[in-house]
N, C-alpha and C positions, 0 to 999 in steps of 0.2 A: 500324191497330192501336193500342191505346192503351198510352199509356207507363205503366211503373209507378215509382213512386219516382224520377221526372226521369230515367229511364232510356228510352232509344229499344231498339226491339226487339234490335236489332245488339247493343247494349252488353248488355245482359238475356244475349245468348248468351254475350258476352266473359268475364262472372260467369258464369257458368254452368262456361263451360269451365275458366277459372281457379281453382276449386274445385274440381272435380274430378281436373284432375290436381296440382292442391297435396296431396288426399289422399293420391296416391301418389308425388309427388318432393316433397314441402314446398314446392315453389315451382313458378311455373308460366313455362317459358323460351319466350323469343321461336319460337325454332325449334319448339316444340311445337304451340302456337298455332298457325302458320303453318301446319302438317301437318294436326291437327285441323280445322281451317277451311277449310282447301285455298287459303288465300290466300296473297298475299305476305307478307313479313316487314315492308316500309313501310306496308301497310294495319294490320298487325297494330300498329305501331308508334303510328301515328296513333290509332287506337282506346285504345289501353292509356292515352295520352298523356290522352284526352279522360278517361277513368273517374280517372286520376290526379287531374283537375282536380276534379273533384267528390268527391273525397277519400275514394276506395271501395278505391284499392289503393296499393300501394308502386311504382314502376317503376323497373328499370335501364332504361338505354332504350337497350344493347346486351347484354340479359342475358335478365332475369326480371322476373317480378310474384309481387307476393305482396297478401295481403286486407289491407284495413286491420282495425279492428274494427267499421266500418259496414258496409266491405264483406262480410266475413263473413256477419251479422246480413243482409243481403236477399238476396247469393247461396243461406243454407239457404233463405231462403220461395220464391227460384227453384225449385231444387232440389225442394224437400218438394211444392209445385204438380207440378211434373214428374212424382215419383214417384206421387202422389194419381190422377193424370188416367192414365198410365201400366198399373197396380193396377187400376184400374175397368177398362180394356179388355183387360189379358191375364187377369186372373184372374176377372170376371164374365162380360162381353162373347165370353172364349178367341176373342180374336183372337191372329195366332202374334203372337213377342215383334218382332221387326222394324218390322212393324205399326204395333202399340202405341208402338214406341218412335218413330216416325216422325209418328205423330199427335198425339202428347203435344209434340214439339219445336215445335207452331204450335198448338197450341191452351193450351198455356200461358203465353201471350203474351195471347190473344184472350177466357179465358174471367173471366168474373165472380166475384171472391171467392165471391158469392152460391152460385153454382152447384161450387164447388170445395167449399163446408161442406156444399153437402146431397152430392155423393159419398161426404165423410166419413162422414155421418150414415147412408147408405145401406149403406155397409161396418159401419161400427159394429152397423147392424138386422139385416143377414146375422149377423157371427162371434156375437150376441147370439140367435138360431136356436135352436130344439132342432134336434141334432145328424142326425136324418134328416132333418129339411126343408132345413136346410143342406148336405147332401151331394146332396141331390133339386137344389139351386141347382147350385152346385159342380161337378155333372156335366152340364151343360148343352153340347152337342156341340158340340167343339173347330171352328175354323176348317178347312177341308182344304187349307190352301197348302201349296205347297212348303215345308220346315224348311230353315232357311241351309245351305248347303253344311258340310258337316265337322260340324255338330252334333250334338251327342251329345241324343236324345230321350230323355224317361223315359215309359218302360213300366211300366204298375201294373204288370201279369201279373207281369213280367219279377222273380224274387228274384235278390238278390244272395249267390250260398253260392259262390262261387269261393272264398273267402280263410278265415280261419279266424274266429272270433268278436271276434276280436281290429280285423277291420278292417272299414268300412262303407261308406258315401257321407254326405259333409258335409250330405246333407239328412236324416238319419236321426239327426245328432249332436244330442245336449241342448242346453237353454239350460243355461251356464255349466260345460259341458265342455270340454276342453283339448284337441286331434287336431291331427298332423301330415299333411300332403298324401303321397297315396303315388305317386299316380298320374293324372294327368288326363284322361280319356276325351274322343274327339273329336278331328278336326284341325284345321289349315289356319288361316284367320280365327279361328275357335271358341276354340283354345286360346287364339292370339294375344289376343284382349280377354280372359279370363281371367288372360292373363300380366299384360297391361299393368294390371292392378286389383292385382299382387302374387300372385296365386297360383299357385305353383308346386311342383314337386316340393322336398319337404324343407320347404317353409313351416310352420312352427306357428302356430296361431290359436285362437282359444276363440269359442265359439259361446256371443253376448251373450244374444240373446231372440229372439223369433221376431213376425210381424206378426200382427194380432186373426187374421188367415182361415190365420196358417202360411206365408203368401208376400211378402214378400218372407223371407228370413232374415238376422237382422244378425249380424255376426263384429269379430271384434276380429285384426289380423294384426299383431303390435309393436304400435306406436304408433297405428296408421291403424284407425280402424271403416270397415268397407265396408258396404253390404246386397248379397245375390246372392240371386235366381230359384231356386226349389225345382227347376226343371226343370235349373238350370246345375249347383243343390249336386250333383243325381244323379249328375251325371260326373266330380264330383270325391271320387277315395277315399281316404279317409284312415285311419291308424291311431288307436286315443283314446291318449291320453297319461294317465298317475297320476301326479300328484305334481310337476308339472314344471312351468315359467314356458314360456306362450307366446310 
């Protein structure tokens, strides 16, 4: 596998992870690491110890890591690679999102700048469509795997008139409207990575903008932008908010 930016694949994950849960604790703690990885806390150590040296992040080295601003600057082109390759297989390919997101973790190591721009380029020509040959795309018949345990699917057919006009589902909220979390549909694991991203009952967030095709959708929750899955927003409802600070 080839290195990217004097980075061995291992480390490539370590940024990886350490970004992403900096987005939801501002820092990213040894014990974390260790769970997400499923490794020990000395490997995690030894690892953290190594991206320190190449001056990618900060290390307690019985605490936390946090980015440097190098580090920052190649964990997003990790991350944005991830999400690119990601996007092409659940929302063209509709492979389910497990999948996707399991194919993306090794082949964002493996594939060619080259080949990650024309993705781009091939999404940009789709959302760039008139609007019926883009949905003729769009509808291209889903994968038929099993949906993860506890999650909550979205159904076109399926409308949402339980609640009163007043409430929705955060995939139906505008770019740059304001909504409270009222309720999260789905159990078990499902909710749980939901929660662990920040959203929860009683959260306020404002919906920033939305991807060229509508999927992924970006949010603002406090401090922290997250992106979340049209299929994930469906299960989470929320009331819109007037007038308020998310």
């Amino acid at each position: 596998m080839e290195e990217h930016a004097g980075l061995s694949v291992i480390l490539q994950d370590y940024l990886e992870a350490i970004y992403n849960l900096s987005k939801i604790n501002k820092v990213a703690r040894v014990k974390d690491l260790a769970d997400k990885m499923n490794i020990t806390k000395s490997s995690v150590s030894h690892n953290l110890k190594a991206l320190e040296e190449k001056g990618y992040i900060n290390h307690d080295r019985y605490s936390f890591a946090t980015l440097t601003q190098k580090g920052f600057v190649e964990a997003e082109k990790i991350v944005q690679r991830h999400r690119i390759i990601s996007n092409f297989f659940y929302q063209i390919l509709k492979l389910d999102q497990r999948t996707a997101e399991h194919i993306s973790c090794v082949l964002e190591h493996v594939v060619e700048n080259k080949v990650v721009e024309r993705i781009i380029e091939f999404l940009e020509y789709v959302s760039n469509l008139p609007p019926e040959v883009r949905e003729y795309i769009l509808k291209f018949k889903r994968d038929s795997q099993e949906s993860e345990q506890g999650e909550c699917r979205y159904d076109e057919q399926e409308k949402f008139n339980t609640y009163t006009k007043m409430y929705t589902t955060l995939m139906d909220v505008k770019p740059n409207t304001k909504a409270e979390i009222i309720r999260i549909k789905g159990k078990g694991e499902f909710q749980k990575r939901l929660a662990d991203l920040g959203l929860i009952k009683g959260r306020k967030l404002k919906v920033e903008r939305l991807a060229p095709l509508g999927d992924p959708i970006y949010i603002i929750a406090g401090t922290t932008r997250l992106s979340i899955r049209r299929d994930d927003a469906y299960c989470v409802e929320v009331k819109i908010l007037e007038g308020e600070d998310s």
